[in-house]
N, CA, C and O atoms as a printed pandas DataFrame, in Angstrom:
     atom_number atom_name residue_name chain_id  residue_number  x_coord  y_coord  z_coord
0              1         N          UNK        A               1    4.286  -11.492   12.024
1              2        CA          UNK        A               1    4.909  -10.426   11.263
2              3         C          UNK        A               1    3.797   -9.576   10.648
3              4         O          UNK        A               1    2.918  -10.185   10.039
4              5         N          UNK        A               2    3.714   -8.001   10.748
5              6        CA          UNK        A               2    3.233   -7.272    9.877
6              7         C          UNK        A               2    3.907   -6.552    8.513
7              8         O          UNK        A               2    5.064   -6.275    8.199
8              9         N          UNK        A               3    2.569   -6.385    7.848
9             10        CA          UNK        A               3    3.236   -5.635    6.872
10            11         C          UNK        A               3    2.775   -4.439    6.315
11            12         O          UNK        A               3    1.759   -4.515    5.625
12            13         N          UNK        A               4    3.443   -3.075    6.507
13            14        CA          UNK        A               4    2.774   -2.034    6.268
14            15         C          UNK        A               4    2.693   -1.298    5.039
15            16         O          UNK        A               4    3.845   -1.527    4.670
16            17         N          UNK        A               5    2.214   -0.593    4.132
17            18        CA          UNK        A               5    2.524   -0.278    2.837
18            19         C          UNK        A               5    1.999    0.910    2.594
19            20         O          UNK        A               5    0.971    1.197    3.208
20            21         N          UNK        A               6    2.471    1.715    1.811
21            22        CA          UNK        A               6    1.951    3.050    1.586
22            23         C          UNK        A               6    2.713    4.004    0.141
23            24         O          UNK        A               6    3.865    4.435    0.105
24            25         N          UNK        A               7    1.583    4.139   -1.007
25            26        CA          UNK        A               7    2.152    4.644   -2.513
26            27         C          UNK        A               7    2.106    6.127   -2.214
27            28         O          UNK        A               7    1.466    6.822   -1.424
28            29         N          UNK        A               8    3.104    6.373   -3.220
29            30        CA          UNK        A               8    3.160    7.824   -3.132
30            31         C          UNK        A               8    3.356    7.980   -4.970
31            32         O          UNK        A               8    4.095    7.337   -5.716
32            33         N          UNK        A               9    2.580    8.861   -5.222
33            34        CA          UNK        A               9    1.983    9.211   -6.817
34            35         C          UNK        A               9    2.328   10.527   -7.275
35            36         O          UNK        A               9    1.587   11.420   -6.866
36            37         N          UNK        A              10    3.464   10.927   -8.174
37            38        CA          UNK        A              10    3.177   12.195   -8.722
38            39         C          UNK        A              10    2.128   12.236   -9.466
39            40         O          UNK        A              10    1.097   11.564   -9.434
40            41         N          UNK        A              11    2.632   13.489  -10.473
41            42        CA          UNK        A              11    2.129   14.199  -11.530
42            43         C          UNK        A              11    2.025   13.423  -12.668
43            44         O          UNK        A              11    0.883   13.388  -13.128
44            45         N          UNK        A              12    2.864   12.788  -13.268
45            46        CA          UNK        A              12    3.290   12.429  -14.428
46            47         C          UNK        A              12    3.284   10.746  -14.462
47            48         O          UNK        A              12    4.030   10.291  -15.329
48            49         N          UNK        A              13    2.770   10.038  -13.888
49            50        CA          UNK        A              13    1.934    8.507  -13.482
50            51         C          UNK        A              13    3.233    7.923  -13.217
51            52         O          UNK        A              13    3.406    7.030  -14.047
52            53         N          UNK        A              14    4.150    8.015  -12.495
53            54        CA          UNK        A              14    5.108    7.267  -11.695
54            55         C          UNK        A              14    4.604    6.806  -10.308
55            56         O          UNK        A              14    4.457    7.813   -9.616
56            57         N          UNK        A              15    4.400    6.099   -9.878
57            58        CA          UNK        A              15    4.322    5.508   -8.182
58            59         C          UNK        A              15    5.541    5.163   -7.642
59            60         O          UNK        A              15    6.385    4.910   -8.502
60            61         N          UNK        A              16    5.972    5.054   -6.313
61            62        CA          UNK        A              16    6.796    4.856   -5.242
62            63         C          UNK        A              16    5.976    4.004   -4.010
63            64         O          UNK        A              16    5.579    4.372   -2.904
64            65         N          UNK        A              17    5.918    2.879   -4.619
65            66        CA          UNK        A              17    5.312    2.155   -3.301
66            67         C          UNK        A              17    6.415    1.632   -2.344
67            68         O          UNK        A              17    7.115    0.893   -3.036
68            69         N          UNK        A              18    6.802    1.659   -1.334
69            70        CA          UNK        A              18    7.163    1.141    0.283
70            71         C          UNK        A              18    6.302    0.014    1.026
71            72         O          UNK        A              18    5.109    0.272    1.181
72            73         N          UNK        A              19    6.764   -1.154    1.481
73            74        CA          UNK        A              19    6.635   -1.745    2.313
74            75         C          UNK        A              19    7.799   -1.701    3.747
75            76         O          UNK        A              19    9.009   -1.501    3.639
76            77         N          UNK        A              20    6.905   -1.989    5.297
77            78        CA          UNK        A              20    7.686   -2.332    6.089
78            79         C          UNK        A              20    7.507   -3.614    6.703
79            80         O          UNK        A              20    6.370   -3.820    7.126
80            81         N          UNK        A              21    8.356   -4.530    6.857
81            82        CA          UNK        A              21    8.058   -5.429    7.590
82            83         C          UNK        A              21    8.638   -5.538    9.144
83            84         O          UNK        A              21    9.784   -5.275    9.509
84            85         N          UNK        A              22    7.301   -6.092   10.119
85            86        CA          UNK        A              22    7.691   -5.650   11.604
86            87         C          UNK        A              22    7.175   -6.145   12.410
87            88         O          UNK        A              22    6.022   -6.388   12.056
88            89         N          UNK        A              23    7.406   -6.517   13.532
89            90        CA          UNK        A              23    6.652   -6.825   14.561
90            91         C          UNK        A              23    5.756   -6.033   15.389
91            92         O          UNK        A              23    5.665   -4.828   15.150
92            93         N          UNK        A              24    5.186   -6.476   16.190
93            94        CA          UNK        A              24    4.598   -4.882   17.173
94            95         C          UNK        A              24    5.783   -4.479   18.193
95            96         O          UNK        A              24    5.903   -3.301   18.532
96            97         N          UNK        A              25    6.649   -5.466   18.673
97            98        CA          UNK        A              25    7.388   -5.175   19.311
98            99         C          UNK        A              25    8.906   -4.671   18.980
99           100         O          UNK        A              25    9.376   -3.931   19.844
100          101         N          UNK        A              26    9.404   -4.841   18.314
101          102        CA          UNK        A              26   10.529   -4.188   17.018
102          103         C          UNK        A              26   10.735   -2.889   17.561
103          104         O          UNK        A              26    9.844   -2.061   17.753
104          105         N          UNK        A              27   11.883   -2.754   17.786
105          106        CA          UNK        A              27   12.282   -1.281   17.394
106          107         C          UNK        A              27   13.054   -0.616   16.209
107          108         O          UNK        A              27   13.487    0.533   16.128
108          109         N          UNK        A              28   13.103   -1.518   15.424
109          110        CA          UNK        A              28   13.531   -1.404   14.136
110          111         C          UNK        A              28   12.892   -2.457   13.115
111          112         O          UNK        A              28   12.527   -3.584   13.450
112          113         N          UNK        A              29   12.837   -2.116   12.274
113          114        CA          UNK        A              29   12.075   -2.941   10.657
114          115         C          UNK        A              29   12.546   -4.175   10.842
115          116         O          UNK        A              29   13.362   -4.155   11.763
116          117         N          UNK        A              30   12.455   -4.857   10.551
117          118        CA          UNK        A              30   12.955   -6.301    9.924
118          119         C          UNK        A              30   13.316   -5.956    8.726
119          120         O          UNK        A              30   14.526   -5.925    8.498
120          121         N          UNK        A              31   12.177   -5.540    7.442
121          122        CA          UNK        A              31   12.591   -5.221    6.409
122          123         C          UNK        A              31   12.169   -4.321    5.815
123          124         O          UNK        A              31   10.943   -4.282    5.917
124          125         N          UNK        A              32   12.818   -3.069    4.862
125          126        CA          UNK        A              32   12.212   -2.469    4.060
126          127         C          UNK        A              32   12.119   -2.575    2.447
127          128         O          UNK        A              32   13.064   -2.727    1.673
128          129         N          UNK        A              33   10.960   -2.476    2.182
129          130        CA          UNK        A              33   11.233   -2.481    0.488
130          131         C          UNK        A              33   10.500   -2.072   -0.078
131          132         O          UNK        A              33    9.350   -2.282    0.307
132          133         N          UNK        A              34   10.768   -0.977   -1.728
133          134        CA          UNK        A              34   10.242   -0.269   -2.303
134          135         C          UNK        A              34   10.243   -1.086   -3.772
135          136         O          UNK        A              34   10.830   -2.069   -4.225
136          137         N          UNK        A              35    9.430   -0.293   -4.168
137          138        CA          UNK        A              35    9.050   -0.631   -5.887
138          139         C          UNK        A              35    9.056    1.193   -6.527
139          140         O          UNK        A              35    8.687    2.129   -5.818
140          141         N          UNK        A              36    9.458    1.323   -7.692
141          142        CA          UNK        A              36    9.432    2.343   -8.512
142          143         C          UNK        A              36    8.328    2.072   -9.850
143          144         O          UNK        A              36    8.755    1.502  -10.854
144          145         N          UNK        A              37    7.330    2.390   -9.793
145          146        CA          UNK        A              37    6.274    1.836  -11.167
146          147         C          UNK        A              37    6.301    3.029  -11.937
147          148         O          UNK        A              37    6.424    4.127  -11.393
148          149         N          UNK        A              38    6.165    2.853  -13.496
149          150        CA          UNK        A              38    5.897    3.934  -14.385
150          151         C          UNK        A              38    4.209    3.827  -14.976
151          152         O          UNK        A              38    3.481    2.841  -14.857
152          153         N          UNK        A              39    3.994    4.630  -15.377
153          154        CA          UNK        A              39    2.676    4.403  -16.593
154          155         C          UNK        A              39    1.298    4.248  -15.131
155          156         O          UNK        A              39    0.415    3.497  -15.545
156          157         N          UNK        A              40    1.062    4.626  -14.044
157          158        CA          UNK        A              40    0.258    4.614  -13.613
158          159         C          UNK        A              40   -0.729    5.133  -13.751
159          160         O          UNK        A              40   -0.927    6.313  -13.462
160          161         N          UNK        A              41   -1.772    4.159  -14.345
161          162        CA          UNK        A              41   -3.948    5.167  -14.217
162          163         C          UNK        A              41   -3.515    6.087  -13.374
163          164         O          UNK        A              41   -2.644    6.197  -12.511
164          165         N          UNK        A              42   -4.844    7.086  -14.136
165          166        CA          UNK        A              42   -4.983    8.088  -13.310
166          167         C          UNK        A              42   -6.319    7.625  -12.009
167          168         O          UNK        A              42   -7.070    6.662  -11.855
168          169         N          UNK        A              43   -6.109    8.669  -11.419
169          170        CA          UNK        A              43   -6.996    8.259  -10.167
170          171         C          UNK        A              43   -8.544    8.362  -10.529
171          172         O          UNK        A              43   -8.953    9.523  -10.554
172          173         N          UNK        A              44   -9.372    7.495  -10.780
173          174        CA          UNK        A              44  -10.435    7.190  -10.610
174          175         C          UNK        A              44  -11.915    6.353   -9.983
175          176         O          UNK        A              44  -12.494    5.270  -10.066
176          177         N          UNK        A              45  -12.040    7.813   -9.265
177          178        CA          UNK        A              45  -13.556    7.097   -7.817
178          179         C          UNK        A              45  -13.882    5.886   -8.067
179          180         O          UNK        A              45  -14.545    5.638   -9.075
180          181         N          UNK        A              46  -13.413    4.717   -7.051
181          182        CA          UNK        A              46  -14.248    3.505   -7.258
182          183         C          UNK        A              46  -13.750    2.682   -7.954
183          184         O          UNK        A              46  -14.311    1.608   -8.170
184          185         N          UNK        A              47  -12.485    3.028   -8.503
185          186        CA          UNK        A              47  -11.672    2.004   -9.386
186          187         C          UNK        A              47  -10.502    1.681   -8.768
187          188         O          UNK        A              47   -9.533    2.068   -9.421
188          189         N          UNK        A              48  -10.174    1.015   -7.573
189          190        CA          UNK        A              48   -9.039    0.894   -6.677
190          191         C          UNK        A              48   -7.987   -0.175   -7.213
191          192         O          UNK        A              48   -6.785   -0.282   -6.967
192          193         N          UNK        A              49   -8.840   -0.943   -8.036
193          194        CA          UNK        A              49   -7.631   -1.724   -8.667
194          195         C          UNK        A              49   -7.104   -1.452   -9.691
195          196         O          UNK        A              49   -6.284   -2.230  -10.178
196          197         N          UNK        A              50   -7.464   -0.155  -10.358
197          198        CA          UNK        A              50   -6.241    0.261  -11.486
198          199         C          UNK        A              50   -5.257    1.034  -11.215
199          200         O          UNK        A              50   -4.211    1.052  -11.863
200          201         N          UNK        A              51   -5.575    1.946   -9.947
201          202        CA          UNK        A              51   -4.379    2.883   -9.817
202          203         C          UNK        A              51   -3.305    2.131   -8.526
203          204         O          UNK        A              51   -2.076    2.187   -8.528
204          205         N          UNK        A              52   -4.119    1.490   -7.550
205          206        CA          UNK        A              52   -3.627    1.443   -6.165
206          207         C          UNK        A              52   -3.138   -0.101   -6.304
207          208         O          UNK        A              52   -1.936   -0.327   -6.168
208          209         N          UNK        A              53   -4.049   -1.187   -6.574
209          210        CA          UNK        A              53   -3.799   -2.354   -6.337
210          211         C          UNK        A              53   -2.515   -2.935   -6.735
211          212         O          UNK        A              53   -1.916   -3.866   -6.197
212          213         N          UNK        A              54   -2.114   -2.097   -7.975
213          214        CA          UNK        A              54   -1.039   -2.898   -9.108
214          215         C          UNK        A              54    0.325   -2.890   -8.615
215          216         O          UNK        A              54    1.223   -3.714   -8.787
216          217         N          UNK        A              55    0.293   -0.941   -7.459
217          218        CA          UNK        A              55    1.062   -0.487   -6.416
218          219         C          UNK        A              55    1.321   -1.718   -5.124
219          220         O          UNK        A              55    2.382   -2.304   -4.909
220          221         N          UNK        A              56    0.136   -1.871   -4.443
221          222        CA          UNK        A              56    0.276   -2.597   -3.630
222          223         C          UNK        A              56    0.730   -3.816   -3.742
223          224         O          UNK        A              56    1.524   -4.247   -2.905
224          225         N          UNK        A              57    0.221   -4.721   -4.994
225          226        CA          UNK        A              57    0.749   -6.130   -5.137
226          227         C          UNK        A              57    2.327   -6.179   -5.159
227          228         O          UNK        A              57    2.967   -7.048   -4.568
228          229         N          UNK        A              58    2.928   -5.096   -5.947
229          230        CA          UNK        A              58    4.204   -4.796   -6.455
230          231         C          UNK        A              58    5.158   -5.330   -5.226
231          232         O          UNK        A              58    6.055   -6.173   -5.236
232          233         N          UNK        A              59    4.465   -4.276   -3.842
233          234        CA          UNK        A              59    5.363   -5.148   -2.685
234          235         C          UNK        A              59    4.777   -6.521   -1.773
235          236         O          UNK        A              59    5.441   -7.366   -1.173
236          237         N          UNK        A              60    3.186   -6.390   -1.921
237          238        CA          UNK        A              60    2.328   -7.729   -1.086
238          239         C          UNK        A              60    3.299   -9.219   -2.282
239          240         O          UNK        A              60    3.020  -10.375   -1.964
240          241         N          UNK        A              61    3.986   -9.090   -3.109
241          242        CA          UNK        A              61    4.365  -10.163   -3.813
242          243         C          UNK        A              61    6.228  -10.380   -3.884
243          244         O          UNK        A              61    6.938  -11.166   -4.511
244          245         N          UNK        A              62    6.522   -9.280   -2.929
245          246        CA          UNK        A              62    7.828   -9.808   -2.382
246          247         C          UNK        A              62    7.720  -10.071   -0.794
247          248         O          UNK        A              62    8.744   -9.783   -0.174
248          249         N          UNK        A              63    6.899  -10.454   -0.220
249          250        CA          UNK        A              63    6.638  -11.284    0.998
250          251         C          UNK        A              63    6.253  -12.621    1.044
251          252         O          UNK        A              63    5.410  -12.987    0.225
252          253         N          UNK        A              64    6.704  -13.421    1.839
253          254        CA          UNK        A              64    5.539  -14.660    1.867
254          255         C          UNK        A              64    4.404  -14.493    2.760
255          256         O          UNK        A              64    4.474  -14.887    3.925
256          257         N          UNK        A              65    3.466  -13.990    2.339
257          258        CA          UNK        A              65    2.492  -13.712    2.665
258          259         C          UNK        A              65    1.601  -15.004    4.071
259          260         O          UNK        A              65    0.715  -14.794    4.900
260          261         N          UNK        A              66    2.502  -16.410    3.685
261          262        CA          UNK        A              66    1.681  -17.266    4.964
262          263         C          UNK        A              66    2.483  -16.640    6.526
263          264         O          UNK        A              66    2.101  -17.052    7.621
264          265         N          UNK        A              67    3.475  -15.740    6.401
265          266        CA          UNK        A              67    4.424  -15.359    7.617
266          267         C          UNK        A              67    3.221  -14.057    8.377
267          268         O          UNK        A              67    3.107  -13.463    9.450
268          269         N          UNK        A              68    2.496  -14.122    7.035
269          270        CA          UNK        A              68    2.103  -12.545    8.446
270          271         C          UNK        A              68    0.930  -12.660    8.653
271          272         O          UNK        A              68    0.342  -13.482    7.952
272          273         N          UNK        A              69    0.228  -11.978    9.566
273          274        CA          UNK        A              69   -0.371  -11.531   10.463
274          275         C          UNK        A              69   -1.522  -10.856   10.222
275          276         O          UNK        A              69   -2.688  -11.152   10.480
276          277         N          UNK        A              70   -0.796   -9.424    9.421
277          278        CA          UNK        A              70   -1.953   -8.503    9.023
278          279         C          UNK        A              70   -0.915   -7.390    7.864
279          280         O          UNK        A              70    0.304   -7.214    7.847
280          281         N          UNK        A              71   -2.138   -6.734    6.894
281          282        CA          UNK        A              71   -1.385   -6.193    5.947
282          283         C          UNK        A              71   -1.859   -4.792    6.486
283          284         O          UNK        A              71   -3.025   -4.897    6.865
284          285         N          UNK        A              72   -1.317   -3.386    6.672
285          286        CA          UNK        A              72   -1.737   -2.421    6.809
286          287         C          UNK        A              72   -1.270   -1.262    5.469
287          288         O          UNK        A              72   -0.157   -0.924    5.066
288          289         N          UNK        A              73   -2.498   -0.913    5.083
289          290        CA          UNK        A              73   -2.350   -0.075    4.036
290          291         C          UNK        A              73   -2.795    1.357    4.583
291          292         O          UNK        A              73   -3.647    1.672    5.413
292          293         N          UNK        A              74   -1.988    2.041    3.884
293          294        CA          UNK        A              74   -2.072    3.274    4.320
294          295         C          UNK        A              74   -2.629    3.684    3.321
295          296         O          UNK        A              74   -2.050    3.705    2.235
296          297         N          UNK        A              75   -4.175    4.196    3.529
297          298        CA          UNK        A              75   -5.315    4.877    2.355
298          299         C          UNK        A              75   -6.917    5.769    3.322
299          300         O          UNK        A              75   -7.596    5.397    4.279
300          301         N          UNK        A              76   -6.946    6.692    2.678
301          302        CA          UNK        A              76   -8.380    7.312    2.914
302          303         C          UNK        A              76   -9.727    6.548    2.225
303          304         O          UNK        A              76   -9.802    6.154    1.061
304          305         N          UNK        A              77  -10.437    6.482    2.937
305          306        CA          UNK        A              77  -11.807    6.080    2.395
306          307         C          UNK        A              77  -12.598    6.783    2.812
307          308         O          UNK        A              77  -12.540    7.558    3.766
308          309         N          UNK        A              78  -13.374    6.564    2.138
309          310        CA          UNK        A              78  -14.939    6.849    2.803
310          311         C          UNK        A              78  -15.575    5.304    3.779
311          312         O          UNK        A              78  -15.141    4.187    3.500
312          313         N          UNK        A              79  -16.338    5.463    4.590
313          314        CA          UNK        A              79  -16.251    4.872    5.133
314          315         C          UNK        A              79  -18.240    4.149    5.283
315          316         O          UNK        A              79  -18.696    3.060    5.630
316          317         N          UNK        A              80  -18.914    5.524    4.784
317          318        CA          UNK        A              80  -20.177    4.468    4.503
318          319         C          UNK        A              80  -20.746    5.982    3.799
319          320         O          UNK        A              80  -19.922    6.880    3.622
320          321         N          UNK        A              81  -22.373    6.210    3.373
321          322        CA          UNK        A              81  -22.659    6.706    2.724
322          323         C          UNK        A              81  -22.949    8.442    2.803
323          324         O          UNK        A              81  -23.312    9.399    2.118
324          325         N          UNK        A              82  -22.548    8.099    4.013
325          326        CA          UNK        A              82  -22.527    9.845    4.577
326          327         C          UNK        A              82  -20.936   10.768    4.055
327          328         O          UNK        A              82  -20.691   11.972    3.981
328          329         N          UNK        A              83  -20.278    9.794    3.831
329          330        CA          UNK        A              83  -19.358   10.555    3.546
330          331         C          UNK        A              83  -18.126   10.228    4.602
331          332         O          UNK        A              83  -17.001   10.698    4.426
332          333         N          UNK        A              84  -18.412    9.494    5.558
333          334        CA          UNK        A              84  -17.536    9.468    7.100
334          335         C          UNK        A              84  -16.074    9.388    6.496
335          336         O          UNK        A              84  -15.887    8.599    5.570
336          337         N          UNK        A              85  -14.924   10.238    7.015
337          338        CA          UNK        A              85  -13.902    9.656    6.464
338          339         C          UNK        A              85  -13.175    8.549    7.555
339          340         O          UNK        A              85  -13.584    8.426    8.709
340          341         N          UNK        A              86  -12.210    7.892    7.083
341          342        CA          UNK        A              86  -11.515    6.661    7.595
342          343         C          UNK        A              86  -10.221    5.939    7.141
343          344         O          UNK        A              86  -10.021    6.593    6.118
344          345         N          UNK        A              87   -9.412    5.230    7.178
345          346        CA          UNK        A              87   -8.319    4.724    7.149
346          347         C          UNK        A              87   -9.116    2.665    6.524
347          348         O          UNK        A              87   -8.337    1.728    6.351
């Protein structure tokens, strides 16, 4: 089983994190599930566990995590010191 996840952040520090759970072969979810968070940090370089992590656990902690496979997060990085961008 995978599990895919991806926050979405206004203005005003609310998050909307989504999980999907799925196979590679699936043509439909197994499962979907969201979280609604209030009071979210603001975004700050290099600090991934105050704004993003608290998002992500919200749904990595309604799975049983020994069922899967691989977690895919949907995020930009940098990717080494040049600047490279990446997933």
């Amino acid at each position: 089983m995978l599990l895919a996840i991806d926050v979405y952040y206004t203005s005003n520090g609310i998050a909307n994190a989504v999980g999907v759970l799925f196979n590679w072969d699936d043509e439909e979810p197994q499962q979907t599930m969201q979280t609604h968070l209030e009071n979210i940090a603001p975004y700050e370089p290099g600090a991934f566990y105050k704004r993003e992590l608290p998002c992500l656990l919200s749904i990595i902690n309604k799975v049983n995590i020994a069922t899967l496979e691989a977690i895919i997060i949907d995020g930009y990085v940098y990717v080494d010191n040049n600047k490279t961008g990446g997933l």
